[in-house]
N, CA, C and O atoms as a GROMACS GRO file, in nm:
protein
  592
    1UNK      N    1  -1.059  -1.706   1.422
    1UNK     CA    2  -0.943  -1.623   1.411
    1UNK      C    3  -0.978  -1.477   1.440
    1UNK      O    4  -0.877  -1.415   1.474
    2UNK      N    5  -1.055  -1.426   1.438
    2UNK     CA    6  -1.135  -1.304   1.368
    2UNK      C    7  -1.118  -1.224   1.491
    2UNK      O    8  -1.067  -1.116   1.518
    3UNK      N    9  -1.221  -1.380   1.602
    3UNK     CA   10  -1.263  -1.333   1.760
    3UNK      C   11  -1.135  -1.370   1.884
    3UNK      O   12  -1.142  -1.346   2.005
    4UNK      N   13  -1.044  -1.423   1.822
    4UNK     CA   14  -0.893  -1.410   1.875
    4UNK      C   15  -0.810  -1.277   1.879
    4UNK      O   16  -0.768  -1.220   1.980
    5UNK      N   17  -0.797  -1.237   1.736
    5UNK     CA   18  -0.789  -1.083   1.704
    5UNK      C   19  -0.857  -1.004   1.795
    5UNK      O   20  -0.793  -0.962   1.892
    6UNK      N   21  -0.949  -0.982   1.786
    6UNK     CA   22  -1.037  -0.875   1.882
    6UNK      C   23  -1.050  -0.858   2.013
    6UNK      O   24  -1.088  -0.758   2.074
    7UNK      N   25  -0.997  -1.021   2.071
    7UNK     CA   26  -0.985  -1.052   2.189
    7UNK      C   27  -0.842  -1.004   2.234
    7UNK      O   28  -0.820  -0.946   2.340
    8UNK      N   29  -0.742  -1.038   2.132
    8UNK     CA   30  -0.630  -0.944   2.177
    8UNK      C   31  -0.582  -0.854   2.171
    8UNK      O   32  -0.489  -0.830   2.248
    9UNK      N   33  -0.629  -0.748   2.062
    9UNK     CA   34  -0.646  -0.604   2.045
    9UNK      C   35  -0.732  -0.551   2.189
    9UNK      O   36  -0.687  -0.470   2.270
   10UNK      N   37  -0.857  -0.614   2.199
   10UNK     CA   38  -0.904  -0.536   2.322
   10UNK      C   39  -0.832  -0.550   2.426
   10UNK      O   40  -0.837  -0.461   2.510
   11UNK      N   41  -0.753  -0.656   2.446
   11UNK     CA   42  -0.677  -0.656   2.588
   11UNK      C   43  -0.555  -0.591   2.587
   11UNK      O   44  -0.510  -0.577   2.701
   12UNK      N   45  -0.466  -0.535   2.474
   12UNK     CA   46  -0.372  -0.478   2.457
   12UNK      C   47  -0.430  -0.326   2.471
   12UNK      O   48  -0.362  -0.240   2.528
   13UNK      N   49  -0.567  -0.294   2.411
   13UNK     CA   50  -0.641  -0.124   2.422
   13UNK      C   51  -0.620  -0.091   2.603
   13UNK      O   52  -0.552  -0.003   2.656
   14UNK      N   53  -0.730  -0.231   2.688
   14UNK     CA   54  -0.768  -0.216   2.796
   14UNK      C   55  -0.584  -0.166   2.875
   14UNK      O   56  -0.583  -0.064   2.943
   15UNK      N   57  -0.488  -0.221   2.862
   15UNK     CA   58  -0.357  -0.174   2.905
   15UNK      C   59  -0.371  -0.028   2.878
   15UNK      O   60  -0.388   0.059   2.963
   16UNK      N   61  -0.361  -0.013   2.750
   16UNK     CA   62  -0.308   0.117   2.688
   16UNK      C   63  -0.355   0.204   2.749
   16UNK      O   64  -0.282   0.300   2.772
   17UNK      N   65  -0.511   0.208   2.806
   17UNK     CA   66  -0.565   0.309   2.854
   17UNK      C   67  -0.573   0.307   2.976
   17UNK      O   68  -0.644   0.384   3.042
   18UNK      N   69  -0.475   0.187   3.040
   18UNK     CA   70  -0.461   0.168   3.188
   18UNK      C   71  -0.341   0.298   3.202
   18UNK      O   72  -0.328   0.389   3.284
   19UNK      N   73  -0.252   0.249   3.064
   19UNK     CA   74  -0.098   0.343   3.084
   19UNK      C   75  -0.148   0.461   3.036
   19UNK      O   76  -0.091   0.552   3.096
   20UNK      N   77  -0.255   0.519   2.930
   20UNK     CA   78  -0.258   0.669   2.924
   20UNK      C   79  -0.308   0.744   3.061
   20UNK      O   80  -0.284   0.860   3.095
   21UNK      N   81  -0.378   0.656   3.124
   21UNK     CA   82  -0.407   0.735   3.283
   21UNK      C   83  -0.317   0.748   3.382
   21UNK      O   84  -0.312   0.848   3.453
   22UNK      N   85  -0.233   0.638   3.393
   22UNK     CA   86  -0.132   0.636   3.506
   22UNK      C   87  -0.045   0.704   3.486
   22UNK      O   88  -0.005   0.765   3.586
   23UNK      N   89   0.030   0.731   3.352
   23UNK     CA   90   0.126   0.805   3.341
   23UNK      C   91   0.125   0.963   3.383
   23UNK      O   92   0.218   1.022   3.437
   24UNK      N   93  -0.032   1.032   3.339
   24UNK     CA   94  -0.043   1.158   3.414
   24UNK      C   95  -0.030   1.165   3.612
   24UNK      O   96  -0.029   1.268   3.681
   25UNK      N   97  -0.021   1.027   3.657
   25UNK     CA   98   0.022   1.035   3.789
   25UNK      C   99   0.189   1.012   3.817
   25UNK      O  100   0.253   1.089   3.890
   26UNK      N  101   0.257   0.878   3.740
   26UNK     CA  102   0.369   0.882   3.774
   26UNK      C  103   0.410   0.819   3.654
   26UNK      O  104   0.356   0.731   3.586
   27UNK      N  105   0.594   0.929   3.631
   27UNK     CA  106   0.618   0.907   3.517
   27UNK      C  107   0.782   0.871   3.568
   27UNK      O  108   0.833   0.927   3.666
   28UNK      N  109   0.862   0.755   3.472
   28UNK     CA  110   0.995   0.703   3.492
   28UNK      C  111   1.098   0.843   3.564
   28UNK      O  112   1.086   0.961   3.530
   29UNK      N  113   1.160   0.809   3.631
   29UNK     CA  114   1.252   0.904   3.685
   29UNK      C  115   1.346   0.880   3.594
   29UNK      O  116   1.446   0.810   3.615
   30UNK      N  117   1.314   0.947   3.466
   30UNK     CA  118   1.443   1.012   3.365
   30UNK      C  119   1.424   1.140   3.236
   30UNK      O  120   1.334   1.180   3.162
   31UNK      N  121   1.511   1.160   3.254
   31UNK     CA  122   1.504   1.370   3.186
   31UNK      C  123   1.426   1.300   3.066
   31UNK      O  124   1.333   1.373   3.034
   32UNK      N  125   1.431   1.203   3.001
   32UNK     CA  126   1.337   1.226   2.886
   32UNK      C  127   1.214   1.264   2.929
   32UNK      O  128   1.146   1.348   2.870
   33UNK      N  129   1.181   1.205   3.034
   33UNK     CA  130   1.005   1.193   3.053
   33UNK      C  131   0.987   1.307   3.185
   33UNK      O  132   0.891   1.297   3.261
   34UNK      N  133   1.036   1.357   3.194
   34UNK     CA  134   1.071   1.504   3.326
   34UNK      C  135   0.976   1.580   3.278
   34UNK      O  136   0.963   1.676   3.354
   35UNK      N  137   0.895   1.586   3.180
   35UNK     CA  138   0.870   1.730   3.131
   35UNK      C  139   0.703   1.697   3.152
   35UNK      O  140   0.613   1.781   3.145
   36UNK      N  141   0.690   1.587   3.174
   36UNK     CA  142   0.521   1.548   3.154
   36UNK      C  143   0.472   1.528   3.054
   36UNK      O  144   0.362   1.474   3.046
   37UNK      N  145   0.543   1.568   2.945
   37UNK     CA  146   0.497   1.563   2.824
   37UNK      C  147   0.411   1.430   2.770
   37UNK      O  148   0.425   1.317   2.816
   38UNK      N  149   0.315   1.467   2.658
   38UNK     CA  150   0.245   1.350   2.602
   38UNK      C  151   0.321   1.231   2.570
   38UNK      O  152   0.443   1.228   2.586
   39UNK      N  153   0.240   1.111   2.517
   39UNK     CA  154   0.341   1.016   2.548
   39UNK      C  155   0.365   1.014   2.369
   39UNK      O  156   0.454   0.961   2.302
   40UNK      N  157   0.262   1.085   2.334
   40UNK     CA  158   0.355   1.093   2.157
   40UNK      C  159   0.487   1.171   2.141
   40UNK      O  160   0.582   1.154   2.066
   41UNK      N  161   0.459   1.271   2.246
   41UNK     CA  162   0.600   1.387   2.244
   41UNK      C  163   0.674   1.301   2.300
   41UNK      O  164   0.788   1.324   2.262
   42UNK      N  165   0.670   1.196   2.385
   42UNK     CA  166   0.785   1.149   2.456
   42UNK      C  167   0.835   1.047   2.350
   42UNK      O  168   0.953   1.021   2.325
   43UNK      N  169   0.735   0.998   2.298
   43UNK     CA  170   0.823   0.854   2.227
   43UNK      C  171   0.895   0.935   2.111
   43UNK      O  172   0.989   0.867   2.072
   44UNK      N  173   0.888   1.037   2.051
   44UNK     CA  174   0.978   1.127   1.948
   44UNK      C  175   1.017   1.153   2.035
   44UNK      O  176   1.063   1.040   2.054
   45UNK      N  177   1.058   1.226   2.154
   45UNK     CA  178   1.204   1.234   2.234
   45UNK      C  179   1.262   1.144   2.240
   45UNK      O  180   1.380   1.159   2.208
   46UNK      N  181   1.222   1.019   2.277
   46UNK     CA  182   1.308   0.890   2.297
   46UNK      C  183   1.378   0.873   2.181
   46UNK      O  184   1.498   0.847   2.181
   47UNK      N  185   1.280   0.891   2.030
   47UNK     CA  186   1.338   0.889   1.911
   47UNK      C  187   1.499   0.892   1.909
   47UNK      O  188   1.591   0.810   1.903
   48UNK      N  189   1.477   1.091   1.920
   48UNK     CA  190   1.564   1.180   1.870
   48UNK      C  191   1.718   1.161   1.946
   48UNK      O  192   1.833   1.172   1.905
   49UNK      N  193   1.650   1.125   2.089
   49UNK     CA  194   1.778   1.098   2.212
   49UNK      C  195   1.829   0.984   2.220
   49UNK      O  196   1.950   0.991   2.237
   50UNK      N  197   1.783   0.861   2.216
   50UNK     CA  198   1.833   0.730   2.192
   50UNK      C  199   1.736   0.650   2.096
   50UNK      O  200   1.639   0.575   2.111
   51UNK      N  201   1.795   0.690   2.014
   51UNK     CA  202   1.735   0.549   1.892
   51UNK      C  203   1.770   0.429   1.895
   51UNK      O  204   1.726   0.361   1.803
   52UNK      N  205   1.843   0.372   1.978
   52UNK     CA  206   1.865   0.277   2.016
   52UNK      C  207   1.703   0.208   2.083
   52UNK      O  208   1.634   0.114   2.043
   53UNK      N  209   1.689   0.290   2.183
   53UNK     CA  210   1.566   0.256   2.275
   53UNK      C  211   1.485   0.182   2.209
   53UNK      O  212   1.448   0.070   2.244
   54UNK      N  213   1.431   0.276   2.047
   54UNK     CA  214   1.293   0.257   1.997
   54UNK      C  215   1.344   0.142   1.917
   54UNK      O  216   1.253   0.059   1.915
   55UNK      N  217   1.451   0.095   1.846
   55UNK     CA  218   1.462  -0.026   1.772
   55UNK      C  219   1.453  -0.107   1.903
   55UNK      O  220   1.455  -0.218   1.850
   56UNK      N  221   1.442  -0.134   2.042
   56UNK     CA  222   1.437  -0.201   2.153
   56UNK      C  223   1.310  -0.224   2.132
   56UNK      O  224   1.250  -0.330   2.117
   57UNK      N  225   1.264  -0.082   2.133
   57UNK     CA  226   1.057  -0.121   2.171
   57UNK      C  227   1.049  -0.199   2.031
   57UNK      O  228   1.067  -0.321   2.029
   58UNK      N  229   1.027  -0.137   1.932
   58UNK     CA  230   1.021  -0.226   1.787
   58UNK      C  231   1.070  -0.366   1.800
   58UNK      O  232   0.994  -0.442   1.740
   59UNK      N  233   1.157  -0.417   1.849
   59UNK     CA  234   1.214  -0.561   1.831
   59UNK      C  235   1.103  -0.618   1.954
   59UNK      O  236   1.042  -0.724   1.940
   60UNK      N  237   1.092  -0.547   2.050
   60UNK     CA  238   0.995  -0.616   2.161
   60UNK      C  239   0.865  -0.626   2.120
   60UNK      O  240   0.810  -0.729   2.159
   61UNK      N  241   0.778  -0.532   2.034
   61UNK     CA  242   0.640  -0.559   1.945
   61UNK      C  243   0.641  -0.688   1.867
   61UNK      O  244   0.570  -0.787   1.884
   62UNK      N  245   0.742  -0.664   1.770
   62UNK     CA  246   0.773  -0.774   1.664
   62UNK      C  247   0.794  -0.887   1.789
   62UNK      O  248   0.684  -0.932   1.824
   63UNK      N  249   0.885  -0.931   1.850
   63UNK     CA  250   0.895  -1.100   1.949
   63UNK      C  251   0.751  -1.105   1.985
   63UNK      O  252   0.677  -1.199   1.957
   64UNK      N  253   0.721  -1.010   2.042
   64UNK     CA  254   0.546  -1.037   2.115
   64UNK      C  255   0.438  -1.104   2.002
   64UNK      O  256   0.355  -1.188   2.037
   65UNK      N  257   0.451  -1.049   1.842
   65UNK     CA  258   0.323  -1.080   1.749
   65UNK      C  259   0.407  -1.201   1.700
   65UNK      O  260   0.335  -1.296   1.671
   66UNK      N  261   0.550  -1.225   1.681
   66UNK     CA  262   0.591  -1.381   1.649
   66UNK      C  263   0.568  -1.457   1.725
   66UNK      O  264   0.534  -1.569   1.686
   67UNK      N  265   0.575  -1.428   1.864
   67UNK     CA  266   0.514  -1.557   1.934
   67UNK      C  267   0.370  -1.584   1.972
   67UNK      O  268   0.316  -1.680   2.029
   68UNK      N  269   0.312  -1.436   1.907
   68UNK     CA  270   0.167  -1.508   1.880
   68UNK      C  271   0.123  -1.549   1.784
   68UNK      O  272   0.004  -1.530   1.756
   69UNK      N  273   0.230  -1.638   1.682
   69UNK     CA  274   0.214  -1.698   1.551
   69UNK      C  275   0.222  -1.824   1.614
   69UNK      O  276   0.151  -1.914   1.567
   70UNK      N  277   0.313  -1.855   1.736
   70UNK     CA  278   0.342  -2.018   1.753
   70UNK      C  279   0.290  -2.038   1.860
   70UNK      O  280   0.263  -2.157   1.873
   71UNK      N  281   0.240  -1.929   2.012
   71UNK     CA  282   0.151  -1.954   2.066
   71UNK      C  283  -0.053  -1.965   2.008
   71UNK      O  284  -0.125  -1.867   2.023
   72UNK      N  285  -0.090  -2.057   1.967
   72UNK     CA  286  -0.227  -2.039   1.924
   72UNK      C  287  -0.312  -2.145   2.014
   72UNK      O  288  -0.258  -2.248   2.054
   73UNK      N  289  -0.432  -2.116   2.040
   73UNK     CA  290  -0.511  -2.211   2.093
   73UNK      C  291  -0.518  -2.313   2.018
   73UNK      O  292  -0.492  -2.322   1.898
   74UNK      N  293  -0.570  -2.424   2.122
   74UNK     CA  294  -0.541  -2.574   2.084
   74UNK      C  295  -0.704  -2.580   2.009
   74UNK      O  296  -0.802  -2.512   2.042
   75UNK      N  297  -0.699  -2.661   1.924
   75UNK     CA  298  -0.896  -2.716   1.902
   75UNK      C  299  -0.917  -2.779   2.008
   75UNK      O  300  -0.850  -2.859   2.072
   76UNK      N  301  -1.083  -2.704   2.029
   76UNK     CA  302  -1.134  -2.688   2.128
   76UNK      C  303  -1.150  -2.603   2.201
   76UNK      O  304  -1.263  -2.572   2.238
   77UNK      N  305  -1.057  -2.551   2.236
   77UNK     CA  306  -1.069  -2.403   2.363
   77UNK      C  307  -1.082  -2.290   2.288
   77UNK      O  308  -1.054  -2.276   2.169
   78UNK      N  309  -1.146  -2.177   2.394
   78UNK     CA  310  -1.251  -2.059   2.329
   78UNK      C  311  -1.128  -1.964   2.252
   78UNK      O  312  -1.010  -1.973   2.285
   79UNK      N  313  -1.173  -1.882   2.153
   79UNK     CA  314  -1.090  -1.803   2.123
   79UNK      C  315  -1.036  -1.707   2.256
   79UNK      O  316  -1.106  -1.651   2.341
   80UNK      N  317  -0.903  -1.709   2.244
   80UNK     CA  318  -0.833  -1.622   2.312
   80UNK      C  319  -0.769  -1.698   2.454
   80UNK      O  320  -0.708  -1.647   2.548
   81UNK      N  321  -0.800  -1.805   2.436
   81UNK     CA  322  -0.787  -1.871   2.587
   81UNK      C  323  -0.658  -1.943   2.555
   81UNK      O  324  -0.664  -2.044   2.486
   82UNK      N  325  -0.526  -1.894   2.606
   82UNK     CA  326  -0.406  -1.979   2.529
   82UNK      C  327  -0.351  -2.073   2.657
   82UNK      O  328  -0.238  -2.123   2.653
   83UNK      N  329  -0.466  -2.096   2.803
   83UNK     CA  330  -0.403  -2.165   2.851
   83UNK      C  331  -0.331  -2.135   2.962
   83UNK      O  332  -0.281  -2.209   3.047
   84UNK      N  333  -0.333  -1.958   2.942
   84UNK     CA  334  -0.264  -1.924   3.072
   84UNK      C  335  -0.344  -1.819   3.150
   84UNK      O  336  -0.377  -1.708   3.108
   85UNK      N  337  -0.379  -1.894   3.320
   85UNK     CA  338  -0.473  -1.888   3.419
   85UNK      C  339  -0.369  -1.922   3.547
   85UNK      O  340  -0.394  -2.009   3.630
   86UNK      N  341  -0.243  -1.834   3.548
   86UNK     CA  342  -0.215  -1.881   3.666
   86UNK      C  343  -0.268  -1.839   3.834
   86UNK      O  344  -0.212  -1.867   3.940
   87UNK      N  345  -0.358  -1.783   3.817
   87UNK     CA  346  -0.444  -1.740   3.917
   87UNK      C  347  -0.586  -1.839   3.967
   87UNK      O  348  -0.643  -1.816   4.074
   88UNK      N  349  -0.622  -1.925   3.891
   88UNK     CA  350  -0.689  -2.035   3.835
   88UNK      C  351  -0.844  -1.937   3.873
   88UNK      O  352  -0.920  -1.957   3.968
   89UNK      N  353  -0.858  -1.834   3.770
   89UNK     CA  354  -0.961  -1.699   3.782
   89UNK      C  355  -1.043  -1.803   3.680
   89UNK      O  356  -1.156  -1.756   3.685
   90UNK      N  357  -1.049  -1.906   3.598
   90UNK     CA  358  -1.140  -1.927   3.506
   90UNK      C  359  -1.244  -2.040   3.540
   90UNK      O  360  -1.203  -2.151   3.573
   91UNK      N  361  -1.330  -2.022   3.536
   91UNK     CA  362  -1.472  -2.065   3.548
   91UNK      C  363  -1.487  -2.203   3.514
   91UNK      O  364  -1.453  -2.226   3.398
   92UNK      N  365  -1.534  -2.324   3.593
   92UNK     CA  366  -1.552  -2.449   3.548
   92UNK      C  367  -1.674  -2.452   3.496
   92UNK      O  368  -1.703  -2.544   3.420
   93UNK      N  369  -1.785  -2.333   3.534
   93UNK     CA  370  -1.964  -2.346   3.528
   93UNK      C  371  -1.961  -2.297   3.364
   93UNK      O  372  -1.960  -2.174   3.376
   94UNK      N  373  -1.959  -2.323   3.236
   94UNK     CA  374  -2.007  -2.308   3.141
   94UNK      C  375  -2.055  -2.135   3.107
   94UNK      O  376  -2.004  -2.046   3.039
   95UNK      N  377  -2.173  -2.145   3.190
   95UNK     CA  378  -2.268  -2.075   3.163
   95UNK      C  379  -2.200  -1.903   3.248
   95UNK      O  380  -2.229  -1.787   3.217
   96UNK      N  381  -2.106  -1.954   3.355
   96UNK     CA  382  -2.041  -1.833   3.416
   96UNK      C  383  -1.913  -1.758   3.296
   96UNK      O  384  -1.864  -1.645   3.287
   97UNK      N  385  -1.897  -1.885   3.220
   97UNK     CA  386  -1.772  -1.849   3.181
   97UNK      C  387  -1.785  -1.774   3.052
   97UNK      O  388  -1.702  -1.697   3.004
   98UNK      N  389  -1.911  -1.811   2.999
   98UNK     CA  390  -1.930  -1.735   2.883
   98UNK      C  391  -1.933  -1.580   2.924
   98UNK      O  392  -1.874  -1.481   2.880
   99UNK      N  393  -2.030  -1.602   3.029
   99UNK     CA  394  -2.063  -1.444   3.076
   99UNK      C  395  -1.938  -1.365   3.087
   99UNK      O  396  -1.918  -1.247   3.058
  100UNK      N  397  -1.850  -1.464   3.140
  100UNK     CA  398  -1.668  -1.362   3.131
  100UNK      C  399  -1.643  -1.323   3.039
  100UNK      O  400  -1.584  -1.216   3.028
  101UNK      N  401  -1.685  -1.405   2.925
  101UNK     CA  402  -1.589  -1.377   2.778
  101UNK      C  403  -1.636  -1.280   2.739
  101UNK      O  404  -1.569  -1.213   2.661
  102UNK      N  405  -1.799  -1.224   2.785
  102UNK     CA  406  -1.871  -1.156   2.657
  102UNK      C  407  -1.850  -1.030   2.708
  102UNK      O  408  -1.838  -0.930   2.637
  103UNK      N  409  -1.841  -1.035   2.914
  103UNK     CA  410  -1.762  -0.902   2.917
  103UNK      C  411  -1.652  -0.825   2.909
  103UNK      O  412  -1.638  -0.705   2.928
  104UNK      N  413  -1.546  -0.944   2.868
  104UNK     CA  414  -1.438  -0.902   2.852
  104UNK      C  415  -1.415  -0.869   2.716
  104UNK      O  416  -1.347  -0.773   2.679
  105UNK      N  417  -1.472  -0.950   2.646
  105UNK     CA  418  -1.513  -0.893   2.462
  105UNK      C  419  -1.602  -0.741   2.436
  105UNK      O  420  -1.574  -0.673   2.338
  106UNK      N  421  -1.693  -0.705   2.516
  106UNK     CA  422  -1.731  -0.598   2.555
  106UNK      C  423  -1.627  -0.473   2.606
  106UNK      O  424  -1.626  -0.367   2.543
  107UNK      N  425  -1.539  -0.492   2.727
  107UNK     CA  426  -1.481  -0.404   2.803
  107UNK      C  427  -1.345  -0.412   2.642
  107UNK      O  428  -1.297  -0.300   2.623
  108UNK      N  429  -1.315  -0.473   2.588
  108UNK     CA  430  -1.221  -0.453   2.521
  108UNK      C  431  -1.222  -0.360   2.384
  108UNK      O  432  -1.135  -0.292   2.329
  109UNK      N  433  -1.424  -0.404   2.340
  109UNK     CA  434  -1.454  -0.276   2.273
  109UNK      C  435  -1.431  -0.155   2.299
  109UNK      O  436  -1.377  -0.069   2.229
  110UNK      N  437  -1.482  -0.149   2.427
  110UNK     CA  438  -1.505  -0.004   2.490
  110UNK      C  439  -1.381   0.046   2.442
  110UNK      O  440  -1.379   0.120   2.344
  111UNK      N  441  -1.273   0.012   2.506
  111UNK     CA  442  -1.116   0.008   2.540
  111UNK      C  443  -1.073   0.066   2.422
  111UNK      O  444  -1.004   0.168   2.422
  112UNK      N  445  -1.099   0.022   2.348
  112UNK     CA  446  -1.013   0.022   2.187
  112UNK      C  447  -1.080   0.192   2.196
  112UNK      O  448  -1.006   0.286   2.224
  113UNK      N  449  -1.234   0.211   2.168
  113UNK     CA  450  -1.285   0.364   2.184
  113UNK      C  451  -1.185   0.445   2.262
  113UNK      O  452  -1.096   0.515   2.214
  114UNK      N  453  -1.211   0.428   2.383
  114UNK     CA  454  -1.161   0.466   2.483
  114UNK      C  455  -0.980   0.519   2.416
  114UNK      O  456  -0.958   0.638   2.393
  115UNK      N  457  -0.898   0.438   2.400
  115UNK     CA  458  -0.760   0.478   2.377
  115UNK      C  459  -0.741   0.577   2.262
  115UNK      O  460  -0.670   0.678   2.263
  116UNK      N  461  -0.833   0.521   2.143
  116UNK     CA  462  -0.860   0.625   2.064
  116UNK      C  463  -0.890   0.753   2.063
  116UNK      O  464  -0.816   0.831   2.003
  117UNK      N  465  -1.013   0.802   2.136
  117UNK     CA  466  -1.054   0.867   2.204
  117UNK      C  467  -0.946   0.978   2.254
  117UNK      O  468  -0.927   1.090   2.205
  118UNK      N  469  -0.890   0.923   2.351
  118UNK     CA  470  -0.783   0.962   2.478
  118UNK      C  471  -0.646   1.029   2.388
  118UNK      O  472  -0.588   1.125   2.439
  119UNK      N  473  -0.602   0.978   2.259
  119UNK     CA  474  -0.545   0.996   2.186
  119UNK      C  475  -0.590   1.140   2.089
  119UNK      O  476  -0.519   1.233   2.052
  120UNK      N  477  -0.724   1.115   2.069
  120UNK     CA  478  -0.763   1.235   1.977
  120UNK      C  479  -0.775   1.405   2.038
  120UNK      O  480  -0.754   1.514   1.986
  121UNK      N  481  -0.830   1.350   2.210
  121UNK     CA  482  -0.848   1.456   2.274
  121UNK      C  483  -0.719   1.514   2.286
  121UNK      O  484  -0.698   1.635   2.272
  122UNK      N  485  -0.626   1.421   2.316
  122UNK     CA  486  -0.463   1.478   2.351
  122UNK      C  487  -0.404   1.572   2.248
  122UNK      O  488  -0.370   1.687   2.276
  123UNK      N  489  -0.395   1.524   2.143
  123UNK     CA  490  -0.399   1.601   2.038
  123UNK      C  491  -0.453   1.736   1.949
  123UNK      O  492  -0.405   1.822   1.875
  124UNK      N  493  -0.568   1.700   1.998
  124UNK     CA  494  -0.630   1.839   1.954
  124UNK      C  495  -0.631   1.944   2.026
  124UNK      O  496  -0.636   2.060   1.984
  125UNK      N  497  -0.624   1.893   2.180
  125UNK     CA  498  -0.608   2.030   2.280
  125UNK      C  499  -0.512   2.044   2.379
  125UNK      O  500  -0.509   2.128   2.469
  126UNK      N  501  -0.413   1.931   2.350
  126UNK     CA  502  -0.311   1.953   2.357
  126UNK      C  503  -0.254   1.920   2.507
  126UNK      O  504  -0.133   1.927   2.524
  127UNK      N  505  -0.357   1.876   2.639
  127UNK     CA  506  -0.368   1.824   2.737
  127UNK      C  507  -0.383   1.657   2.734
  127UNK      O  508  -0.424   1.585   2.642
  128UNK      N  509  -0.334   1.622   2.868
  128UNK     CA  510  -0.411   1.464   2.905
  128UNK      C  511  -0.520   1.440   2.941
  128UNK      O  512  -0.600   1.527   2.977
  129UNK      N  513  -0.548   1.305   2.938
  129UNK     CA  514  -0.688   1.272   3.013
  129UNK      C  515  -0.693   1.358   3.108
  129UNK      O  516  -0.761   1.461   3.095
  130UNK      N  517  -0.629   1.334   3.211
  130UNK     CA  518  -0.680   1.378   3.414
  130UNK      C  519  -0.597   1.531   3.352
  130UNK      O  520  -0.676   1.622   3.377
  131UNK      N  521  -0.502   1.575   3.300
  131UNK     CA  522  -0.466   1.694   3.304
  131UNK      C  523  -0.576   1.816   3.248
  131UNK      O  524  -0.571   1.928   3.300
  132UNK      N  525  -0.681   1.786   3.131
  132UNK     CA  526  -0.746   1.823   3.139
  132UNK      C  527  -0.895   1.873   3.260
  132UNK      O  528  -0.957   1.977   3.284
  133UNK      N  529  -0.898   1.740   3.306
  133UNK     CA  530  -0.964   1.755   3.377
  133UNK      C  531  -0.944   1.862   3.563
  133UNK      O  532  -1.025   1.913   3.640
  134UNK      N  533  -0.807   1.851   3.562
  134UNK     CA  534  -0.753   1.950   3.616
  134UNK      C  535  -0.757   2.116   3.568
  134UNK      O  536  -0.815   2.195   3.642
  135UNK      N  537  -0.704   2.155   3.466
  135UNK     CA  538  -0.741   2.272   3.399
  135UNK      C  539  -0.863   2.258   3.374
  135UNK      O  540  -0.862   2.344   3.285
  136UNK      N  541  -1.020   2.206   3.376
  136UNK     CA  542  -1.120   2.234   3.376
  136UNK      C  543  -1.128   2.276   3.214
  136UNK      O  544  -1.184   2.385   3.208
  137UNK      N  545  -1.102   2.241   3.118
  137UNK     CA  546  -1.101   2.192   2.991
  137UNK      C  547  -1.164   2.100   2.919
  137UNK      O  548  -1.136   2.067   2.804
  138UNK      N  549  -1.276   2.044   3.007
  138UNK     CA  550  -1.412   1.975   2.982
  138UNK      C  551  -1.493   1.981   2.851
  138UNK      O  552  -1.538   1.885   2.789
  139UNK      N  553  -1.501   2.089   2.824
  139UNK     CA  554  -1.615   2.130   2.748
  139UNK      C  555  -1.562   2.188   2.621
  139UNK      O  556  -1.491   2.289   2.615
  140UNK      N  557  -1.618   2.090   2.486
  140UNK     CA  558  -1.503   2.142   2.377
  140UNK      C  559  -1.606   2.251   2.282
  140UNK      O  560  -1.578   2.280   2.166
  141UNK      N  561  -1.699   2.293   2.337
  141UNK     CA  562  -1.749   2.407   2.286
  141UNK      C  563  -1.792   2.537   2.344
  141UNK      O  564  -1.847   2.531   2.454
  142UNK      N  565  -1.784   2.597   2.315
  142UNK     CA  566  -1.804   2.766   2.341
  142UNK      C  567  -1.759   2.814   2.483
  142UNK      O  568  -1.811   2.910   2.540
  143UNK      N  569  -1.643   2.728   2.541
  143UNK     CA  570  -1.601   2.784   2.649
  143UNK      C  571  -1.430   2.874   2.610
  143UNK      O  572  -1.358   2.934   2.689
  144UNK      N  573  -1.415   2.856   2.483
  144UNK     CA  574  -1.287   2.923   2.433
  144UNK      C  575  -1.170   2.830   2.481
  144UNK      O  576  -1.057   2.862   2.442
  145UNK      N  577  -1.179   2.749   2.538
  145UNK     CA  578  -1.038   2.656   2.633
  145UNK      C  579  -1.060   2.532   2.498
  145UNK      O  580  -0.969   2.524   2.416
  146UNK      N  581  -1.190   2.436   2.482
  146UNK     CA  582  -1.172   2.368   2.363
  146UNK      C  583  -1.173   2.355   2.242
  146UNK      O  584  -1.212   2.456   2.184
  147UNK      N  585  -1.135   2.246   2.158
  147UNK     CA  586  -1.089   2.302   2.006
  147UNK      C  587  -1.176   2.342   1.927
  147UNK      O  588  -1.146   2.370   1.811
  148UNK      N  589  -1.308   2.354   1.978
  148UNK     CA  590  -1.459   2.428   1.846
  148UNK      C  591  -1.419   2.565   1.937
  148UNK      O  592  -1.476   2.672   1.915
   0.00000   0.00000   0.00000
């Protein structure tokens, strides 16, 4: 159960930090999200402007973790493997397939850092990932631009 969990937290992180990068390139064509703003400032805009929206996102979290109460792997198959490969990307060789799992159990660690991370920097200095890196905001000490 444990390594199911972790397996799907990391693959939900590995997204998250797919969407904290992309969004500093392209963001929905609508005045909420016009401003560039972070995506914490945006989801309290969405709040404040249609609350409707966010009981949408909320009801769409909640369907997603109920149906991962009645979707569960069968006995036998590896944690996290519920069966769906419609690309048929999964490994018949044993010994290849572990090697997938352990990097994808790996890259999902990272991931989870990583979003965290991406989250803390945003916050404290008040830029994005790549937007920082644009303003040259690199360096969070003694250049006066970061938060020490």
């Amino acid at each position: 159960w444990y390594r199911a969990a972790e397996l799907k937290h990391g693959r939900v992180a590995m997204l998250a930090a797919l969407g904290q990068i992309f969004q500093s390139f392209y963001t929905l064509p609508d005045p909420v999200f016009a401003e560039k703003a972070n995506p914490w400032q945006a989801m309290i805009k969405v709040y404040e402007e249609r609350p409707l929206a966010m009981v949408q996102i909320l009801l769409a979290a909640f369907a997603c973790e109920a149906a991962g109460a009645f979707i569960q792997a069968r006995p036998g198959q590896a944690p996290g493997d519920l069966g769906f490969d419609p690309l048929n990307l999964k490994s018949n060789d044993p010994e290849i397939f572990e090697r997938v799992q352990l990097r994808e159990l790996k890259n999902g660690r990272l991931a989870m850092w990583a979003i965290a991370a991406m989250i803390v920097q945003e916050n404290l200095t008040g830029y994005g990932v790549i937007e920082a890196y644009r303003q040259g905001v690199i360096n969070p000490f003694g250049d006066g631009k970061g938060y020490f």
